[in-house]
DSSP file (Angstrom, degrees, kcal/mol; ACC not computed):
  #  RESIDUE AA STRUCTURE BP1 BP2  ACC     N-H-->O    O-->H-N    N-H-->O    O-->H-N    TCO  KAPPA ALPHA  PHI   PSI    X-CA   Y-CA   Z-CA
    1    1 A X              0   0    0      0, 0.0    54,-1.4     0, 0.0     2,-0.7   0.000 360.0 360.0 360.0 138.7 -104.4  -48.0  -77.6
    2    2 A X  B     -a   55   0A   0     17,-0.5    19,-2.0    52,-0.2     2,-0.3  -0.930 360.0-166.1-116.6 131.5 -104.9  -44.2  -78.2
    3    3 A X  B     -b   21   0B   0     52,-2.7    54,-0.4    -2,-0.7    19,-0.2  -0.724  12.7-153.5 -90.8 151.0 -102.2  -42.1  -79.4
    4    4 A X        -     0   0    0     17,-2.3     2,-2.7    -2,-0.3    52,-0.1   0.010   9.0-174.5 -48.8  -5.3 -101.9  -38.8  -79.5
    5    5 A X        +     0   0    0     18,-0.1    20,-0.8    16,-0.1     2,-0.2  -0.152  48.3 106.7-125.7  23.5  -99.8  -37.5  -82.0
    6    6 A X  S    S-     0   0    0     -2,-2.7    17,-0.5    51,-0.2    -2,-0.1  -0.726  82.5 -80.7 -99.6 169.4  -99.9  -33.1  -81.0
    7    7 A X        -     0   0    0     -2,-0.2     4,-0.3     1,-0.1    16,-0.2   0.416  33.9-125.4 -38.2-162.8  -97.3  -31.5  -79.5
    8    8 A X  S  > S+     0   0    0      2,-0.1     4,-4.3    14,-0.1     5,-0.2   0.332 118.3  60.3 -75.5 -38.0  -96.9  -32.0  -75.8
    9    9 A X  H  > S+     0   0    0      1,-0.2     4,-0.6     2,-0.2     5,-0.4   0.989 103.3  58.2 -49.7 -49.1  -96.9  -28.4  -75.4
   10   10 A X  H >> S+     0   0    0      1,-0.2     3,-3.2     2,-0.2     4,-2.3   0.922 108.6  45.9 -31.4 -63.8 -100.5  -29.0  -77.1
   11   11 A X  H 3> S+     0   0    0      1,-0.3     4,-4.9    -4,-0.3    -1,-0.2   0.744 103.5  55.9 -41.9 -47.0 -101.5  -31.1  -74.4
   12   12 A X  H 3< S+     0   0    0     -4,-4.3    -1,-0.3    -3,-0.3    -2,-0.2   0.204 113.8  36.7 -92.7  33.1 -100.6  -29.6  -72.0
   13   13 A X  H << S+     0   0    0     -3,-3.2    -2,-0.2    -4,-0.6    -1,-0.2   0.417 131.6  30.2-130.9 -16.2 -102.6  -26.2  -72.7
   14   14 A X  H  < S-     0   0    0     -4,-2.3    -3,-0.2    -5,-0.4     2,-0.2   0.837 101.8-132.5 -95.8 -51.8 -105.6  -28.1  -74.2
   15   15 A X     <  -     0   0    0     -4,-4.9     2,-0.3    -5,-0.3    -1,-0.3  -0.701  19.4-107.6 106.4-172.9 -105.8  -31.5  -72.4
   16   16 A X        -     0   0    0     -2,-0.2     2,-0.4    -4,-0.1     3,-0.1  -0.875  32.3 -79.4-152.5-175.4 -106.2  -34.8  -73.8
   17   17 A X    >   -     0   0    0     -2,-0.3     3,-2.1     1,-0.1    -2,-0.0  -0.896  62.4 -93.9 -81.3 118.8 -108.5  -37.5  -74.2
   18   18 A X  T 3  S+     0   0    0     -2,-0.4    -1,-0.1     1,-0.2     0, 0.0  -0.017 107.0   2.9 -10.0 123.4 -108.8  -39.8  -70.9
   19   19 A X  T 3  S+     0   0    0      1,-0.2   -17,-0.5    -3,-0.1     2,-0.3   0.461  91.0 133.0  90.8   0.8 -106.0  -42.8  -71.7
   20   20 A X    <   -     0   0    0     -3,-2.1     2,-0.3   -19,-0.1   -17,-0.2  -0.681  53.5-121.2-107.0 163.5 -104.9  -41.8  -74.5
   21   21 A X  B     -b    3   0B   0    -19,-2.0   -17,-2.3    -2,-0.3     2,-0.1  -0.853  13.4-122.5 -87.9 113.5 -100.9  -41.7  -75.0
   22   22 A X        +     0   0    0     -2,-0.3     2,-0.2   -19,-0.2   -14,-0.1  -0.429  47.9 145.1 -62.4 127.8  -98.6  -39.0  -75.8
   23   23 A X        -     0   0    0    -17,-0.5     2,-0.6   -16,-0.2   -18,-0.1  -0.801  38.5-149.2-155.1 117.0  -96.5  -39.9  -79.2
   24   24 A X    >   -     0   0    0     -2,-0.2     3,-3.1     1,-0.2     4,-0.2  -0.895  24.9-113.9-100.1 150.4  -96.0  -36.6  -81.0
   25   25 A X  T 3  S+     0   0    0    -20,-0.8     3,-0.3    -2,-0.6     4,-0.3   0.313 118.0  60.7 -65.5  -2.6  -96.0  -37.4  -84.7
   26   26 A X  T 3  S+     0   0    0      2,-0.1    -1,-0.3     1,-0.1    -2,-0.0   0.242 111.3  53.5-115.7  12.5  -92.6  -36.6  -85.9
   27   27 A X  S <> S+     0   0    0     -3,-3.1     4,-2.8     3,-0.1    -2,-0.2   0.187  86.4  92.3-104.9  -8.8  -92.1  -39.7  -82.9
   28   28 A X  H  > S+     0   0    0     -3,-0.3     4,-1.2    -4,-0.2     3,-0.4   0.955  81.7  40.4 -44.2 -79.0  -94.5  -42.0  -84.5
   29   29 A X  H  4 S+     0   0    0     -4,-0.3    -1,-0.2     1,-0.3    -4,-0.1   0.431 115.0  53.3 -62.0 -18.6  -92.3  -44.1  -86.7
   30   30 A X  H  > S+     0   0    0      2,-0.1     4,-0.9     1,-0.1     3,-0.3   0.803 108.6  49.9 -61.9 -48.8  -89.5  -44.4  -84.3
   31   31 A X  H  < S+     0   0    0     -4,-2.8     3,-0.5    -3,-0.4    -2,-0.2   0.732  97.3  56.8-108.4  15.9  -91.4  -45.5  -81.9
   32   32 A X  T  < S+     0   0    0     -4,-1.2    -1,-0.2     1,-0.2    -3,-0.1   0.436 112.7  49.3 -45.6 -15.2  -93.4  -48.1  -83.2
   33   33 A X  T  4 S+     0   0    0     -3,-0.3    -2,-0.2     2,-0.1    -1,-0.2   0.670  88.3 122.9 -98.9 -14.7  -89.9  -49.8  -84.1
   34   34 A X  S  < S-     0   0    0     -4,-0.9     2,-0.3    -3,-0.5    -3,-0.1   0.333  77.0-111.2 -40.0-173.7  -88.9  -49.1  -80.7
   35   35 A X    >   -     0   0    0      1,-0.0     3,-1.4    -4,-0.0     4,-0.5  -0.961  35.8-112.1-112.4 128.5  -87.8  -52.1  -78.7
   36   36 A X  T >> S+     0   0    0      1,-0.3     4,-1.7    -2,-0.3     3,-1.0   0.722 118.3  47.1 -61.5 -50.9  -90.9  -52.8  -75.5
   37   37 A X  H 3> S+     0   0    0      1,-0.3     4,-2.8     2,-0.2    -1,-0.3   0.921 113.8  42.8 -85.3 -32.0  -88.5  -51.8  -72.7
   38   38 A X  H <> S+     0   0    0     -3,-1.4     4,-1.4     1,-0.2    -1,-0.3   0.789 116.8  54.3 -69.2 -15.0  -87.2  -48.4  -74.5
   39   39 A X  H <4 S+     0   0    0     -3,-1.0     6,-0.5    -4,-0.5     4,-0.3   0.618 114.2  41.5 -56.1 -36.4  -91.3  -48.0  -75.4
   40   40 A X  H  X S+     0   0    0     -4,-1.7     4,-1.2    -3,-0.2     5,-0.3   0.846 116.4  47.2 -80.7 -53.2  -92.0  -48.4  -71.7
   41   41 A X  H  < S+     0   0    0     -4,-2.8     3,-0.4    -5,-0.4    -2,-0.2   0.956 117.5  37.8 -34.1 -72.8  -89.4  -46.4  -70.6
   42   42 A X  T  < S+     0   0    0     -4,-1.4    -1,-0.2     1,-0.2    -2,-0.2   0.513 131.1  26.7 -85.5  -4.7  -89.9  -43.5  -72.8
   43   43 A X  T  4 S-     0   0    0     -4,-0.3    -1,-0.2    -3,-0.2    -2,-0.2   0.454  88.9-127.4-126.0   1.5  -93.8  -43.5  -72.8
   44   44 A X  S  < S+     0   0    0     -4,-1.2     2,-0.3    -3,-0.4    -4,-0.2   0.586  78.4 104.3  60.0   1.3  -94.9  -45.1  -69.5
   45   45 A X  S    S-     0   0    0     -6,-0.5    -2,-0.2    -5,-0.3     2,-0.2  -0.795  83.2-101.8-110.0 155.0  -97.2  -47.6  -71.8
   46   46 A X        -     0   0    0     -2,-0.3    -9,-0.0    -6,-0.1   -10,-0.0  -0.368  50.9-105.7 -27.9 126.5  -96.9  -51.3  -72.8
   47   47 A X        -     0   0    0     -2,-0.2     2,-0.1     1,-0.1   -15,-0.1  -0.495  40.1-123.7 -71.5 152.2  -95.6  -51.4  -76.9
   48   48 A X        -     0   0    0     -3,-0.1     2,-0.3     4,-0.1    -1,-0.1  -0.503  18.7-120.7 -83.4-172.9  -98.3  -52.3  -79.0
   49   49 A X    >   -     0   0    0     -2,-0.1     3,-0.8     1,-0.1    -1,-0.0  -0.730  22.2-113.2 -96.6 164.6  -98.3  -55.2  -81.3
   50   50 A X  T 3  S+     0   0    0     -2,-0.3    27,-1.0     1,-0.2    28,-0.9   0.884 123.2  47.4 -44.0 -46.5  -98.8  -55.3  -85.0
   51   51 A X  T 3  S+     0   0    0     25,-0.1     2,-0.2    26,-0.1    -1,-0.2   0.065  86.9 101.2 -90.0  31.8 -101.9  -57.0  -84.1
   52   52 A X  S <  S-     0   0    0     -3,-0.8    26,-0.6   -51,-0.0     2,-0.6  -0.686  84.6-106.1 -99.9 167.2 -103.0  -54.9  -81.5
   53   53 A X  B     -c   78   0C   0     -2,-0.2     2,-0.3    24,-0.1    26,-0.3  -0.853  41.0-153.9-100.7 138.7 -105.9  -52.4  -82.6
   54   54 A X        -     0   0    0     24,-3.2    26,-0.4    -2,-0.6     2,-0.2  -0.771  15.0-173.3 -92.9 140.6 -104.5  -48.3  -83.0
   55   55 A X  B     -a    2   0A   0    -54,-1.4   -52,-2.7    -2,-0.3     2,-0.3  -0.909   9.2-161.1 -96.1 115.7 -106.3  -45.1  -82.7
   56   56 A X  E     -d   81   0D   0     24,-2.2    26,-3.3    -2,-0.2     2,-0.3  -0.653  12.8-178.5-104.0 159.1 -104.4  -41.9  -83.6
   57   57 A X  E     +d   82   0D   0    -54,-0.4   -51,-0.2    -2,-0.3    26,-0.1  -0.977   9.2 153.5-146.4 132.4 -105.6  -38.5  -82.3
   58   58 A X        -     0   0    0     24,-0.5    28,-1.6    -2,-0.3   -52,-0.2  -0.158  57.2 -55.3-150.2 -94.8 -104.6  -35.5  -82.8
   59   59 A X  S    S-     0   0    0     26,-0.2    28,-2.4    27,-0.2   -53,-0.0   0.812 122.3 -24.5-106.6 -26.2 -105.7  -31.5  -82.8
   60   60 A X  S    S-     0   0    0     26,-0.2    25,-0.1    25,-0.2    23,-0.1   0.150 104.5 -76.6-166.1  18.4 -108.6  -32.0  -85.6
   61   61 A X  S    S+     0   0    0      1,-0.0     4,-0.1    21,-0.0    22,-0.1   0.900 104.8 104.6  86.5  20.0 -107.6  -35.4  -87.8
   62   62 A X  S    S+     0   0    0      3,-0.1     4,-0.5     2,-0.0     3,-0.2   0.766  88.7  29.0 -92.4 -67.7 -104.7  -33.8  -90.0
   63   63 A X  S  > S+     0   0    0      2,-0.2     4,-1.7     1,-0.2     3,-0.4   0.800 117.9  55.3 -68.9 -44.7 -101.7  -35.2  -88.2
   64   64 A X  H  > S+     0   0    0      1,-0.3     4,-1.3     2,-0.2    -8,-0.2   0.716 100.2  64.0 -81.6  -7.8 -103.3  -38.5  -86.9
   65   65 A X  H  > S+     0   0    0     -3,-0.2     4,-3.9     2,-0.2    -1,-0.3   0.779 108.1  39.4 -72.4 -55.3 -104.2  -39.1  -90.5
   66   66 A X  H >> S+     0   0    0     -4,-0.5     3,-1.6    -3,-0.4     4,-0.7   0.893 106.0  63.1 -73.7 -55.7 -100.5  -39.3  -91.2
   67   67 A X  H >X S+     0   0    0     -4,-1.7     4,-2.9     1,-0.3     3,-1.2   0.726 106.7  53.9  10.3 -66.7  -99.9  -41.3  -87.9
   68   68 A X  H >X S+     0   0    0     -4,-1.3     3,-1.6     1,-0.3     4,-0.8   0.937 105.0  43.8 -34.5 -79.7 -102.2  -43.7  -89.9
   69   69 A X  H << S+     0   0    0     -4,-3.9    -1,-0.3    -3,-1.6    -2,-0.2   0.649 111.0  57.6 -63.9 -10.6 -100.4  -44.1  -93.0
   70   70 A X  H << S+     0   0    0     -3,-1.2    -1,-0.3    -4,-0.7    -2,-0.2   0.885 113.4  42.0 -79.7 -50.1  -96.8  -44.4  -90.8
   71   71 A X  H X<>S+     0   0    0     -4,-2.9     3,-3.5    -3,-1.6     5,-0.6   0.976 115.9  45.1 -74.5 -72.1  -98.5  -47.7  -88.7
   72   72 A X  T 3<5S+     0   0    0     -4,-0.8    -1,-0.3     1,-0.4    -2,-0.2   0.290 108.5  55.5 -79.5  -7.8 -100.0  -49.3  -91.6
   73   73 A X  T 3 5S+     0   0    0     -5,-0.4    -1,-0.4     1,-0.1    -2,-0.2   0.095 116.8  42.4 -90.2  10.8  -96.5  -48.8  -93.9
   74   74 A X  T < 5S-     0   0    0     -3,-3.5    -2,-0.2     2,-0.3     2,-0.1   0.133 135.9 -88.8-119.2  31.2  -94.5  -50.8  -90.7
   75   75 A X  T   5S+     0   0    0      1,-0.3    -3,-0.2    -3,-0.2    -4,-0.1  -0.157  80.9 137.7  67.0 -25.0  -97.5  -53.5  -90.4
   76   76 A X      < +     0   0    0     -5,-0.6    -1,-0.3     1,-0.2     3,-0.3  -0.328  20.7 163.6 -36.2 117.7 -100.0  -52.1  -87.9
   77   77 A X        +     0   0    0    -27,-1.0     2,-0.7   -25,-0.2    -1,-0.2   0.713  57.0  64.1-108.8 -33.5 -102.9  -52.9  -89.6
   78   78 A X  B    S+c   53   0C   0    -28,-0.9   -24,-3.2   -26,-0.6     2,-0.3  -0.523  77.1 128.3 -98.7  75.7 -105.5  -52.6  -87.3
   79   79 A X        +     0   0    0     -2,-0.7     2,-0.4    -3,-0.3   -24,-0.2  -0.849  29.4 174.6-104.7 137.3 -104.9  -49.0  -87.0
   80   80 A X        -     0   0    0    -26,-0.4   -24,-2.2    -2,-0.3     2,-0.4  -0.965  19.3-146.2-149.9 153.3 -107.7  -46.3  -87.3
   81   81 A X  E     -d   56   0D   0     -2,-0.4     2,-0.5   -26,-0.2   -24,-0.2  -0.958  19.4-124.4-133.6 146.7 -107.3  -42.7  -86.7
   82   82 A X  E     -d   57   0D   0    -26,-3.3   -24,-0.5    -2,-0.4     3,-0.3  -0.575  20.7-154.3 -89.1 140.4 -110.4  -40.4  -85.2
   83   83 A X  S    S+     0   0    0     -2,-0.5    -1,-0.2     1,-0.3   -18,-0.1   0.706  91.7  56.1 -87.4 -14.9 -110.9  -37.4  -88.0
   84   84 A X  S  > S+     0   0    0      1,-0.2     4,-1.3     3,-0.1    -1,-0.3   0.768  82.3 161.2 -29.9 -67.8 -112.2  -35.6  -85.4
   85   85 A X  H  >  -     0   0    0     -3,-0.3     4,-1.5     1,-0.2     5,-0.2  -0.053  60.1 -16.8 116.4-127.5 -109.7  -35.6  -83.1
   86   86 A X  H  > S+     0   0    0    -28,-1.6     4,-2.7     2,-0.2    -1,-0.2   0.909 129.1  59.0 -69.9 -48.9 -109.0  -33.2  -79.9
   87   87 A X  H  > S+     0   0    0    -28,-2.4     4,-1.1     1,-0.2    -2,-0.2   0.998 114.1  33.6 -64.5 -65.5 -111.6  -30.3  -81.3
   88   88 A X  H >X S+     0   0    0     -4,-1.3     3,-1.8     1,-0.2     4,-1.1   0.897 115.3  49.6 -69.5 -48.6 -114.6  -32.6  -81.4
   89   89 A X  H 3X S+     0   0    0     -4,-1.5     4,-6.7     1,-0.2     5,-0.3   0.857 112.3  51.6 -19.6 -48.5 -114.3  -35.0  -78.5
   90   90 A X  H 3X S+     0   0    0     -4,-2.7     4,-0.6    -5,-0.2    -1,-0.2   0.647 106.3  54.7 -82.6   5.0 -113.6  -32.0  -76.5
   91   91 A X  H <X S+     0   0    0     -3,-1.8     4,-1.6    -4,-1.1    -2,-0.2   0.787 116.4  42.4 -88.9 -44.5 -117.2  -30.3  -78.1
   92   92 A X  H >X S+     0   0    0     -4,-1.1     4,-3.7     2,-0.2     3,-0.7   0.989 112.6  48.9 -68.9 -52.6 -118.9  -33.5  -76.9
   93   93 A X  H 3X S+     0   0    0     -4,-6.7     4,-2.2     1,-0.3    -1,-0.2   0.811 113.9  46.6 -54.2 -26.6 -117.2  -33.8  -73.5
   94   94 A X  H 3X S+     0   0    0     -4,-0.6     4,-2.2    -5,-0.3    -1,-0.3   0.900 113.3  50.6 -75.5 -37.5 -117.9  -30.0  -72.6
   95   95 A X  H <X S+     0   0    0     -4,-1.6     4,-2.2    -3,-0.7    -2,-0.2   0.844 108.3  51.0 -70.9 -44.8 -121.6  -30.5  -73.8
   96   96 A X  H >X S+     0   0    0     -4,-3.7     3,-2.0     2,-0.2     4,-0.7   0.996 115.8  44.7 -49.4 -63.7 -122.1  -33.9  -71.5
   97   97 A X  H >< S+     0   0    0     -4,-2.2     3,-1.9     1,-0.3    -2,-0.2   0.854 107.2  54.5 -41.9 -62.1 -120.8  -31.7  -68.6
   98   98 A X  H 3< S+     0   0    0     -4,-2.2    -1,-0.3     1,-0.3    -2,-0.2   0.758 111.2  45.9 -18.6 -57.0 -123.0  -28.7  -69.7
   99   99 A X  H << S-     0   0    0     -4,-2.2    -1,-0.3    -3,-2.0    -2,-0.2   0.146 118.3-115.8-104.1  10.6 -126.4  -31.4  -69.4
  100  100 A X    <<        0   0    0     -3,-1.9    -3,-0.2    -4,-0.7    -2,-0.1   0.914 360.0 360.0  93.5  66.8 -124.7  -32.8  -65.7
  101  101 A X              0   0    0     -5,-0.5    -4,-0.2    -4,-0.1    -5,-0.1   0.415 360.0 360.0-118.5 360.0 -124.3  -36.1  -67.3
């Protein structure tokens, strides 16, 4: 699963990454504790498990960085956050377009 972890207002002025799931970080740690039907409810997605694999994203790797340390202090463990985040993905994606791939 990919999170997301900007603002919404971010999102929705920026974009996102295809798939990826709105959680803005100061929503993280709540809702990973969440209970699956208030996680479905309040996010449209499936909860993960502890043993699911995490990606956090967010404007440039600052914020998904803490994401990080939030899942992996409640047991996510296979959690990983891209250091990149919104600014580079969205360097690549414009560049693909650019070369009409």
């Amino acid at each position: 699963m990919l999170i997301d972890v900007r603002n919404t207002w971010e999102i929705i002025e920026c974009g996102k990454i295809p798939g990826s799931v709105n959680i803005p970080l100061n929503e993280v740690g709540e809702a990973l504790q969440m209970n699956p039907e208030d996680f479905k409810e309040k996010y449209n997605e499936i909860k993960p498990s502890k043993s699911d694999s995490l990606m956090f994203s967010c404007a440039a790797g600052m914020r998904s960085k803490k994401a990080l340390d939030i899942a992996i202090s409640l047991g996510f463990t296979r959690s990983q956050h891209y250091a990149g985040g919104w600014k580079e993905w969205s360097t690549y994606e414009h560049s693909e377009k650019k070369q009409g791939n």
